[in-house]
N, C-alpha and C positions, 0 to 999 in steps of 0.2 A: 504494500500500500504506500509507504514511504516511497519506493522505487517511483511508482506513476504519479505521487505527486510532484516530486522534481522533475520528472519528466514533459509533465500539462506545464508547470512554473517554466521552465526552459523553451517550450513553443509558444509560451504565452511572451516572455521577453522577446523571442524573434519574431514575430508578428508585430508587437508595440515597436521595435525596434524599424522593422519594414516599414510600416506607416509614418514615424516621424522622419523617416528619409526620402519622404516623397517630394518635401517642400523642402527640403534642401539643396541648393542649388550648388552651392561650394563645398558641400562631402564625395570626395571619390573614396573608394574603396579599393583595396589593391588586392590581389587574390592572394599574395604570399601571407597578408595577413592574417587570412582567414583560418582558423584552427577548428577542425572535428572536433566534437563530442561524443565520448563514445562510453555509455550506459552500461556496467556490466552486471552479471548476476554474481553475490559469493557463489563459490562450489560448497556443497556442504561434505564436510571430512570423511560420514558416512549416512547413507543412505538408505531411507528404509520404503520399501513397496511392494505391492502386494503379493511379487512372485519373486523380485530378489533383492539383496541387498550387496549395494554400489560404494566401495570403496575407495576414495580419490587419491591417488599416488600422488599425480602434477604438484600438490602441493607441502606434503607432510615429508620431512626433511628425513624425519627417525622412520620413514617406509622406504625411501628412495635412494638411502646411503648405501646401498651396496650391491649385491644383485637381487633377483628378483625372488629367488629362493628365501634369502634373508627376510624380507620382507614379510612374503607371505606369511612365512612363520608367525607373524605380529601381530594376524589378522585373529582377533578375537572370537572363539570358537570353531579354528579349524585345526586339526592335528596333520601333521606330516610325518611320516617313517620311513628309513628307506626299506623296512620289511612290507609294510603293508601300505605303501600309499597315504594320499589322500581326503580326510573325510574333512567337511564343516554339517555342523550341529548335526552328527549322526548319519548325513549320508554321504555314501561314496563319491566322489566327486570326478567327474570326466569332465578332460582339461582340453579349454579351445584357447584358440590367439587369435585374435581380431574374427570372431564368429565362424572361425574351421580349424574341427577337432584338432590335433597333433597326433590320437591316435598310438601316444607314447605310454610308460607307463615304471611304476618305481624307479629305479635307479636312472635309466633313461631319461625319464620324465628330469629327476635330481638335476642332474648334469646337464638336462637343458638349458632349465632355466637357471643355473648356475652361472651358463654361459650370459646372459644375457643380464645386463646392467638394469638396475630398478627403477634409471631416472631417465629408462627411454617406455615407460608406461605411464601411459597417463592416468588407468584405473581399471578398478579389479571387478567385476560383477559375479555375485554367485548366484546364481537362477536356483533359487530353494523349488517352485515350483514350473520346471517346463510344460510348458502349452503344446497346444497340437504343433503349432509352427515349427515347433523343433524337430528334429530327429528321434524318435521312437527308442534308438539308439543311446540318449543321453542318458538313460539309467536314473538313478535319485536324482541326482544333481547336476548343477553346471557349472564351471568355475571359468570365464571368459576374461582373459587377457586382454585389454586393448591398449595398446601402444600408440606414441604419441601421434595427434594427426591435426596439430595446429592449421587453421584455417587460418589464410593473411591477403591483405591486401598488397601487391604488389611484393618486395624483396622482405623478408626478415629471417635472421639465423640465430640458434641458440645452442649455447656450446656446454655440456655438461662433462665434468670430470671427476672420479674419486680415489682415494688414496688411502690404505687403510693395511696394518701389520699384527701378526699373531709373534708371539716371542713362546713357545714352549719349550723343544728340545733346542728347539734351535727360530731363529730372525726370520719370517717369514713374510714376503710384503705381496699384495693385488694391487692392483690398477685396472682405470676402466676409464675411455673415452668417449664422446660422439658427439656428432654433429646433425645439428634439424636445419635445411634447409628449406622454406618457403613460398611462393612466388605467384603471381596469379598475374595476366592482364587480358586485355579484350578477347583473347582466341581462347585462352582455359589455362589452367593453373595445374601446377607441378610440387611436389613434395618431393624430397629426397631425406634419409635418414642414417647413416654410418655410423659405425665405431667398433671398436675393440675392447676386450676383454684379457687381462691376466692374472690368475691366482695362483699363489702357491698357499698349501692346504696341507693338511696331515691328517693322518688318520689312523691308531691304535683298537687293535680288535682282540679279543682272546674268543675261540672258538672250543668253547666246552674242556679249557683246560689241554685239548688237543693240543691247538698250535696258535700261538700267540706272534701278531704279527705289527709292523710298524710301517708304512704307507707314506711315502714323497711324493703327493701329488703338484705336477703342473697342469695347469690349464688354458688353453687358449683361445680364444675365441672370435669371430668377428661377422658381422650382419650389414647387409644395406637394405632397406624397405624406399621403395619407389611408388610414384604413383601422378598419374597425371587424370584431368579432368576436363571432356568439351563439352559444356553448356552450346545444347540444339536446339535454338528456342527454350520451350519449356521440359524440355526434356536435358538429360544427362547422360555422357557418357564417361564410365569411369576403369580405368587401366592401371591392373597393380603388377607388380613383382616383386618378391622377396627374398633373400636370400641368408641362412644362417648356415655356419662351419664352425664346427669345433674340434679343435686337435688336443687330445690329452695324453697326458706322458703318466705312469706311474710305474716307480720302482718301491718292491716291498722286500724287505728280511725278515726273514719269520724263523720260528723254530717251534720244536713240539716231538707228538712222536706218533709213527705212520707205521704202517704195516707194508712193506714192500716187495712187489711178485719178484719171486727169486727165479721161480723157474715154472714147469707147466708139464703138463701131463703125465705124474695130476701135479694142480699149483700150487707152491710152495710158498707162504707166507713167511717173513719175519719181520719183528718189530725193530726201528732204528729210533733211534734220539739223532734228531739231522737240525742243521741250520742249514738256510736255503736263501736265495736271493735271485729274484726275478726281476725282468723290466717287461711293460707292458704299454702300447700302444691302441689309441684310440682317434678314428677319423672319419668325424660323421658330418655330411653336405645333407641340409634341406632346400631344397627351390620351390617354391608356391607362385603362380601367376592365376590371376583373377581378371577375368571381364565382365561388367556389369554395365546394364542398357535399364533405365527407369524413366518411364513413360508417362507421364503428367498428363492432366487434364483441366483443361482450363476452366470449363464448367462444373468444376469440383475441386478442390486444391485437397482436399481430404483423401481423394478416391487416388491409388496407386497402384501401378504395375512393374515390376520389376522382374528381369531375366539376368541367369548369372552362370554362366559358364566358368567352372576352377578345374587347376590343373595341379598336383602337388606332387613331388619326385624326392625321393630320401633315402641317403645310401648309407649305408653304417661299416667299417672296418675296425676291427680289433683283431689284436693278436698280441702273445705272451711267449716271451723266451724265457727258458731259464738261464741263468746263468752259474747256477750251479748247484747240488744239495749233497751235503756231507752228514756225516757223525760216525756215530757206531753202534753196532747191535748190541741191543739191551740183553740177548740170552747169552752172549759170548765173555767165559769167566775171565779172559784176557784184553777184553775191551777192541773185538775186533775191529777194523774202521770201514769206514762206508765212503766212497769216494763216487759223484757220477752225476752227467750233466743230462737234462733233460734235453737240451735245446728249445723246439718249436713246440710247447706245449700245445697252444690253441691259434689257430688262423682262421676265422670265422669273420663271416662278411651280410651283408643283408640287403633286398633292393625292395621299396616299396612304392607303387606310383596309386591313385587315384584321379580318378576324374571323376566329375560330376556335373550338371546341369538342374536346375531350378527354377520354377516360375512361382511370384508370391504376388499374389493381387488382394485388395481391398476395398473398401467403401462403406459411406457413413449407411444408415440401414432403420429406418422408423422402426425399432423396436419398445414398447415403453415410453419411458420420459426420450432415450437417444439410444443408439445401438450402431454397431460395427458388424462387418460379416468380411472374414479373411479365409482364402484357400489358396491351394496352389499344390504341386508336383516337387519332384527328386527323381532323381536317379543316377544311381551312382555305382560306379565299379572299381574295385580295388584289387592289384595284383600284389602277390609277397610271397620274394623267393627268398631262400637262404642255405648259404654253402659254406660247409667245412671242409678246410685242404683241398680244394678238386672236386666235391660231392656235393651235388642240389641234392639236401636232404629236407627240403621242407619247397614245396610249389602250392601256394594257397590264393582261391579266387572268392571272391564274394560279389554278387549283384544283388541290389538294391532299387528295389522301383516304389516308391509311397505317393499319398498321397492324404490332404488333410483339409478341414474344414471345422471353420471355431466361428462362434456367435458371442460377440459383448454387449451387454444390454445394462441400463442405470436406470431403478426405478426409484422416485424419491430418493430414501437414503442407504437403497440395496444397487452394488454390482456387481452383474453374473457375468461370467465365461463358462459356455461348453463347447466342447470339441472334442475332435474324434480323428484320428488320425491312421490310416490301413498303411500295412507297410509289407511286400513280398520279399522274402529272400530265399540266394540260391548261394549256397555256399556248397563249399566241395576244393579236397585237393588231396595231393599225396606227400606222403613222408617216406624217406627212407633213413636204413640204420645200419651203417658198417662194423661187421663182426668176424674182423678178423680179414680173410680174403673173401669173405659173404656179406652181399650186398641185399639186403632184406626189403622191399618194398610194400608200403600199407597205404590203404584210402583213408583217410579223413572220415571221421564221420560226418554225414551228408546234414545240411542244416536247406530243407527246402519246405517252407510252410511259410503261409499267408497269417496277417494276428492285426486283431483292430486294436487299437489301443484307445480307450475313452477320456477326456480329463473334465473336470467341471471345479467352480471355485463359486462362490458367495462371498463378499465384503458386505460391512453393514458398518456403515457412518456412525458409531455411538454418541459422537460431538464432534466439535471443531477436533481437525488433526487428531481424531482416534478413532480406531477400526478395528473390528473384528474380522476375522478371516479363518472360511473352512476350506478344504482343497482335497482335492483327492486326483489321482491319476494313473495310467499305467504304462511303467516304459518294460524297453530291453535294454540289458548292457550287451555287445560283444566282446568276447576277449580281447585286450588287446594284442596286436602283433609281438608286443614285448615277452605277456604271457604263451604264447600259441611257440614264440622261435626256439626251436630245441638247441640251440648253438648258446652257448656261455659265453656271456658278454662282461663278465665281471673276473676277476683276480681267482686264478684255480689252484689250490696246494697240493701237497701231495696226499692230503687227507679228506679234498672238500672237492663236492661233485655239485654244480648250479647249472639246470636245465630245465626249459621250456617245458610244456604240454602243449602237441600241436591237437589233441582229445578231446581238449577243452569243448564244452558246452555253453550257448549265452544263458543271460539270467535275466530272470523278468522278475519284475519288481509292481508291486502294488504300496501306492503309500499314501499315507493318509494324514492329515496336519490340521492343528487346531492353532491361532495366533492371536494376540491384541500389541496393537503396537500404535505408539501415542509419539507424535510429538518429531516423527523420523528415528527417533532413535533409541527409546524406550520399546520394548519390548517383550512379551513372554509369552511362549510358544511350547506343544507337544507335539510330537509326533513318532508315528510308529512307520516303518516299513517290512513289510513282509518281500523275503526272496527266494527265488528257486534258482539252486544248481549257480550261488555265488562262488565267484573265485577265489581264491586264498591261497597264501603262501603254507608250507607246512615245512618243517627242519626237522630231519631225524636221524636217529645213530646207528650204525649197525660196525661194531667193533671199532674198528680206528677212524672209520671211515662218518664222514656225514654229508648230508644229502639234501639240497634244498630244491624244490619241487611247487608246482602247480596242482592245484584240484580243484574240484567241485563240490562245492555242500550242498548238501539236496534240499534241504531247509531251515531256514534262519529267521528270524527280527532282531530288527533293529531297534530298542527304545530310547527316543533322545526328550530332553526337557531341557529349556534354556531358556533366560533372561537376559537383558540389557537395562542399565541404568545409566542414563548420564545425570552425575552432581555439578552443577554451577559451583563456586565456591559463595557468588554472591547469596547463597542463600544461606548461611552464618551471617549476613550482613545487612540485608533485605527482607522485608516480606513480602511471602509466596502472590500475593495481589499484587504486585507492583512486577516483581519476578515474571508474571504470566504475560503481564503487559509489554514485558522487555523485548525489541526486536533487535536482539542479538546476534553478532556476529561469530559462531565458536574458533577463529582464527585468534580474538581478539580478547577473548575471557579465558579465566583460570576455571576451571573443572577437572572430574574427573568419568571417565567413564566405567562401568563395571559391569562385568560378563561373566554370567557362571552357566556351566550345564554340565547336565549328566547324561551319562549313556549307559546304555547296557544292553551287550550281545547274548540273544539268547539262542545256541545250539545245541540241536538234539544229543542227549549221551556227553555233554558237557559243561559242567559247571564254576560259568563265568561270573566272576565280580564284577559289580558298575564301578565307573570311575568317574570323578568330580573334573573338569575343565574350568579354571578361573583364569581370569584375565583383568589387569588394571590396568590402564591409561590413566595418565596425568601429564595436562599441560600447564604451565607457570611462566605468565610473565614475567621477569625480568629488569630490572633498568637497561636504558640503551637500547630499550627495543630487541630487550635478545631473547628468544623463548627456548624453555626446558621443556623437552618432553621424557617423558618415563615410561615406560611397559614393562609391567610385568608378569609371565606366565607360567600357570601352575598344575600337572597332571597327576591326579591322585595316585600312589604306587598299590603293589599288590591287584592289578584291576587286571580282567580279560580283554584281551584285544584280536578277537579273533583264533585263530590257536595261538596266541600266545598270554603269557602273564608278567603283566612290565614289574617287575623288582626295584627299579627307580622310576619314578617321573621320567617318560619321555620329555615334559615340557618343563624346566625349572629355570629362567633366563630371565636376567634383569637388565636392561637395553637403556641407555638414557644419551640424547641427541639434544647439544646445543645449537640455534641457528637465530643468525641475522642479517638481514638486508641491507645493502649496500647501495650506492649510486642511482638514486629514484627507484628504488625497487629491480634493478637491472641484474642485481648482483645480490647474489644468496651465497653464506659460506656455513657449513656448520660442521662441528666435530663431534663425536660420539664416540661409544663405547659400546660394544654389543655382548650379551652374557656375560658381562664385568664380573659375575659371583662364580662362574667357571664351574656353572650348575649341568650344565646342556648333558646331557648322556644318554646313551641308549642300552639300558640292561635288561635281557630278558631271561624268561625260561619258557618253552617248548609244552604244549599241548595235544599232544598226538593224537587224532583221531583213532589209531589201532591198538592206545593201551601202549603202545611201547616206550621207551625209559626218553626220558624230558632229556632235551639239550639245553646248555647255558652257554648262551654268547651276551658278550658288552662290545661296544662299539662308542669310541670317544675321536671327535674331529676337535680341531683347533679352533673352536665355534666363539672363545673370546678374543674379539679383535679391538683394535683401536683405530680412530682415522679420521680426516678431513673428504669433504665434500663440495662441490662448488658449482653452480650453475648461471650460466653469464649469457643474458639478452644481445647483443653483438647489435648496438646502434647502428641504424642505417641512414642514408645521409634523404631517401625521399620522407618526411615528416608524417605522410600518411601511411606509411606503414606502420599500422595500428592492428595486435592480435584479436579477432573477432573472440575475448576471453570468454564469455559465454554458449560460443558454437555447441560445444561439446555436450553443451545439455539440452539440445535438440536429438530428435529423430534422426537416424541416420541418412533417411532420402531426404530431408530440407534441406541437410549440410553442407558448407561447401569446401569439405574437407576430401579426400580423397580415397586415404588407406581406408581400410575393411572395417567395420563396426561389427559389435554383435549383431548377430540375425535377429 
C-alpha cells in the first residue's frame, strides 16, 4: 500500500510538473538531465505459498558464501546425506536447475552442486506440493535451482568472488569466481554467465573398524549459462545453452584388514593388515540447450501458450589406480609381508542424453468468483549407457508420453486446484556381468504401464495473510540413473564393494498434507506419505568384506510434523498492535526465525526412532551498517533414517556470516565462518533388512571453514542501465529475462 502511494505521489508531481511547463516559455529541458525512477519490490528472504516455499539466495550473504551445497544445508528443514540423499520436511526430494531435473542422485548429486558456487543462484524453490503440471515423475517433492537471470536494460555486469580455508591436518584453501553479463537493445537481449570453481576438501572415514581411511580431495570446476531472447511482437522467443564440467582428483591412504584371494580352485583366503594408497580421477561434462516459443495473445494477456523443445547430454568418467597395498599376514607366526600393486582398479564411464518436447497452454476460465484451466503434453526419451574396461554392461531406454489437465477456481475465501495428470511408460534395457572369461547377459525388468495420477488442494483464507491448506496427490519416482548404474563411481578398497541396481523398480507415492501458514513465514504443517517399492541404500558385512547396494522397500510412511516461527526482536520493545501495523522490511530488522520438525520412518519388520530437526536463524544489526547472521542446526541422534541409525547428529553446525555494503550498495563484502563448533559428522550404524550383523561407519569432511566473500555491481558508463530488481518475482512468461525458470 505504501509502495502505490508513492507511486500515484510521483505521477501526480509529473503531471503538476507537465502542466506548469506549458507557460513556460524560457525552461528547456535537456534529456541528459533527465533521471528514471525505478520502483522496486523487497524480495522477501523466505517465502511461503500454497505449494512451495521460495528461498532467496541473491540476497543472504550466510546462503551464498560458498557453494551451493553449503548453502542448502542452511535451509531450515531439509536434511542432506551423502548415504541417503535428500529430504525437506519429510519428503524425498528430486532435484531440478532452472525447471529440468538433473536426474543425478547422492554423491553425484554432492559433487555437483559442490561444483557450483552459491552466488550464481538466485533462489531455491521447494514445491512441497506438485501439480498436475509437473512431471508424474517428481515423486514427494521438488527442490528447483534457479540461477541467476538478471533482466537489464541495455549493458550491466556483476562480478562475484569467494575465498574461504579449512586448517585441519593440514592448510586447505577454495576459491570461486564469475561473471553475469547482461544486455538487451531493440532486436533482443542476451545473458551470459561464467566462472570457476576450486576446492581443496578432506575427508576421514572408518568403515566398521575394517579400514580406516584419509581422502585429499581437489576439485575443479567450471560453467557458462547462455541465453538470448527475440521479442516477435507479442510473442517471445527464447535460446539457452548450458554448460557444467567438473574434474576431481582424489588421493586416499587407508589401512585396515582384508581378506585376500591367494589362489582359486578352490579359493584361498587370507587375512593381511595392508596400508594402501590410491589416486582416483573424476571427469564429468553436462551440456543442456533449450528452445522455447511463447505465444501471447492480445485479447487476453492472461491466456498463454508455450512450446519447449530441450536437449541434455552428460558424460561421467572415473577411474582409480592403485598405487600400491602392502602389510603382512595376520596368520603368519613370522610376520610374513605382503607386497602388491593393484594398478587399474576401476575405469568406468557413463553417457546419458534426453530429449524432450512440451506444450503448456492456459486461460482465465468463469469458474466461481474466477478460475484458470491449464493442460498441455510431454514426451520424453532418455538413453543411459554404461561401460567398465571395454564392456557396455548396463544399455537403458525409457519413453515417456503424458499428458495433464488442472482447474483453479476462488470462491469467496476458498481456492481449489484439481488435476489429473496420465502418464505412459516404456522402459526396458539390458545389463551385462563379467565373470571371469563369461560374459553373462540379462533384461531389465520391463516397466510398461499407463497410471493416472490425481492431485487436488483447498486453501481457505482464515484472515488477512492466513491460510489453511489440505493437499493430496499422487506421483512416481524413477530410479535415478545414479541408482540403476552398476559401475562404482566412488573410492573402492580392498574390502568395500559400491554398486548400482540396474533391478530397480519406480515408486509411487501417495501423500497427503494438512498446513496453516500466517504471515509468509509462520507456519505449521502435517503430513504423511505413503510408498511403494522406495529406494534405499543398505550396507552390509559378510567377513572382511562390505557391501553397499540398492533396493526396494515394498512399503513404507513417511510421518513429518513441522513448524516455522519468525520472532521480531521488536517485540520485547513494542506492542503486538503497533507490531501488526509494522510494514517491515526483514532485511532491515533484528529477528529471529525458528524451525522444528519431526519425522519418522515407518518400515515393515523395522523399528525406527523419530528424530527432532531444529533450526535457528538470527539476524542482528550492527553499527556501520554491518549485519550478523547466525544458523544454527540440530538433528536428534539415536533416530532411524531409513536403514540406518545416526549415533550422532547428522546436522550439528553453527555458521555465522558478517556483511556490509559498500559504494551505493554496488559493493557487498562479508566474512564468515561455517561449523565454527566443528560439530558436522556423519556416524552411523546399519539396519539390515535380512537380520544380518549392523555395520558402523563415521564419515568426517573438513566442513569448518573460514573466508571472505565479495560481490561487485561493475558500473557502467550508459546511466540507464538500471537492474529490473523486481523481475524475478514475476511469472516466468512476463519476464524479460532469458535463462530457464521453474516450470
Amino acid at each position: 500500500m505504501k509502495k502505490t502511494i508513492f507511486a500515484i505521489s510521483i505521477l501526480s508531481s509529473v503531471v503538476y510538473f507537465a502542466q506548469n511547463t506549458k507557460d513556460s516559455t524560457n525552461f528547456k529541458v535537456k534529456e541528459k538531465d533527465i533521471e528514471g525512477v525505478v520502483i522496486t519490490k523487497t524480495k522477501k528472504a523466505v517465502e511461503q505459498k500454497a505449494d512451495r516455499t521460495i528461498f532467496d539466495f541473491s540476497e543472504q550473504p550466510h546462503l551464498n558464501n560458498g557453494n551451493v551445497l553449503e548453502g542448502i544445508k542452511k535451509l531450515p528443514g531439509l536434511v542432506s546425506t551423502d548415504i541417503a540423499g535428500m529430504m525437506y520436511q519429510g519428503k524425498i526430494l528430486d532435484v531440478y536447475l532452472n525447471g529440468r531435473p538433473l536426474n543425478i542422485s547422492s554423491n553425484e548429486l554432492n559433487s555437483f552442486l559442490e561444483g557450483m558456487p552459491a552466488n550464481s543462484v538466485e533462489k531455491i524453490e521447494v514445491i512441497t506440493q506438485p501439480g498436475a503440471e509437473f512431471p508424474a515423475t517428481s515423486g514427494g517433492a521438488i527442490m528447483n535451482i534457479i540461477t541467476n537471470k538478471n533482466a537489464n536494460k541495455y549493458l550491466s555486469a556483476t562480478y562475484s568472488g569467494n575465498y574461504n580455508f579449512s586448517n585441519y591436518d593440514k592448510f586447505r584453501s577454495r576459491t570461486s569466481n564469475s561473471l553475469n553479463l547482461n544486455a538487451r537493445n531493440k532486436l533482443f537481449g542476451w545473458q551470459l554467465s561464467v566462472g570457476q570453481n576450486y576446492r581443496e576438501s578432506m575427508l576421514n572415514s572408518n568403515q566398521d573398524n575394517l579400514m580406516f581411511a584419509n581422502t585429499d580431495r581437489i576439485g575443479r570446476g567450471y560453467f557458462a549459462k547462455s541465453g538470448v531472447t527475440f521479442d516477435l511482437g507479442e510473442d517471445r522467443l527464447l535460446l539457452n545453452y548450458d554448460i557444467y564440467h567438473n574434474k576431481n582428483s582424489n588421493y586416499t591412504a587407508s589401512n585396515g584388514f582384508a581378506d585376500i584371494l591367494i589362489s582359486q580352485n578352490p579359493d584361498l583366503f587370507r587375512e593381511i593388515d595392508f596400508d594402501a594408497f590410491d589416486a582416483a580421477k573424476t571427469n564429468n561434462l553436462r551440456q543442456e540447450a533449450v528452445a522455447t516459443y511463447q505465444k501471447r495473445f492480445s485479447d487476453d494477456k492472461n491466456k498463454k501458450l508455450d512450446f519447449q523443445f530441450g536437449y541434455t547430454k552428460a558424460d561421467s568418467k572415473f577411474g582409480q589406480n592403485n598405487i600400491f597395498r602392502k602389510g603382512i599376514f595376520t596368520d603368519s607366526p613370522i610376520g610374513e609381508p605382503f607386497n602388491f600393486t593393484a594398478g587399474n582398479v576401476l575405469e568406468n564411464s557413463s553417457d546419458m542424453r534426453i530429449a524432450n518436447f512440451r506444450i503448456d497452454y492456459s486461460q482465465p476460465l468463469k469458474i466461481l468468483d474466477e478460475g484458470k484451466v491449464s493442460l498441455g503434453g510431454l514426451y520424453e526419451k532418455q538413453n543411459f549407457d554404461t561401460e567398465s574396461k571395454g564392456l557396455t554392461n548396463l544399455e537403458y531406454q525409457r519413453q515417456t508420453a503424458s499428458t495433464y489437465l488442472e482447474f483453479q477456481a476462488k470462491y469467496k475465501k476458498f481456492d481449489f486446484i484439481a488435476g489429473a495428470r496420465a502418464e505412459n511408460y516404456d522402459i526396458s534395457g539390458i545389463t551385462r556381468i563379467e565373470n571371469g572369461n563369461t560374459i553373462t547377459e540379462d533384461d531389465l525388468i520391463p516397466f510398461n504401464k499407463f497410471k493416472l495420477f490425481p492431485n487436488a488442494s483447498v486453501q481457505y483464507n482464515v484472515m488477512n495473510q492466513v491460510y489453511a491448506l489440505a493437499n493430496y496427490n499422487k506421483k512416481i519416482n524413477l530410479p535415478s540413473i545414479s541408482a540403476l548404474n552398476p559401475n562404482n563411481n566412488t573410492f573402492q578398497g580392498p574390502n568395500t564393494q559400491v554398486n548400482g541396481n540396474p533391478f530397480l523398480q519406480p515408486t509411487i507415492f501417495d501423500n497427503f498434507e494438512l498446513k496453516i501458514s500466517a504471515f509468509d513465514y509462520a507456519f505449521i504443517g502435517y503430513s504423511v506419505n505413503n510408498a511403494k517399492n522406495q529406494v534405499a541404500q543398505i550396507i552390509r558385512r559378510e567377513g572382511k568384506n562390505i557391501f553397499n547396494e540398492q533396493v526396494n522397500i515394498s512399503e513404507m510412511k513417511i510421518h513429518n510434523f513441522n513448524v516455522g516461527l519468525p520472532i521480531p526482536f521488536m517485540i520485547f520493545t513494542k506492542p503486538l498492535s503497533e507490531i501488526m501495523k509494522f510494514d517491515f522490511n526483514p532485511d532491515k530488522i533484528n529477528f529471529m526465525y525458528l524451525y522444528a520438525g519431526y519425522q519418522k520412518h515407518d518400515i515393515n519388520n523395522l523399528k525406527n526412532n523419530g528424530f527432532w530437526i531444529f533450526n535457528v536463524m538470527t539476524q542482528i544489526l550492527l553499527p556501520k551498517d554491518i549485519k550478523m547472521t547466525a544458523n544454527y542446526s540440530y538433528l536428534t541422534p539415536r533416530a532411524g533414517y531409513f536403514y540406518f541409525t545416526a549415533e550422532k547428529p547428522f546436522n550439528n553446525s553453527l555458521d555465522i556470516t558478517l556483511s556490509k555494503k559498500f559504494m551505493d550498495n554496488r559493493l557487498t563484502v562479508s566474512v564468515f565462518g561455517n561449523d565454527i563448533l566443528n560439530g558436522q559428522v556423519m556416524q552411523i550404524r546399519t539396519n539390515n533388512p535380512d537380520g544380518g550383523n549392523n555395520v558402523f561407519l563415521r564419515t568426517k569432511y573438513d566442513t569448518r571453514n573460514f573466508g571472505l566473500s565479495i560481490n561487485y555491481k561493475i558500473p557502467t558508463k550508459n546511466k540507464l542501465a538500471k537492474e529490473d530488481a523486481n523481475i524475478l518475482n514475476s511469472k516466468k512468461e512476463e519476464t524479460g529475462g532469458v535463462m530457464q525458470q521453474g516450470q
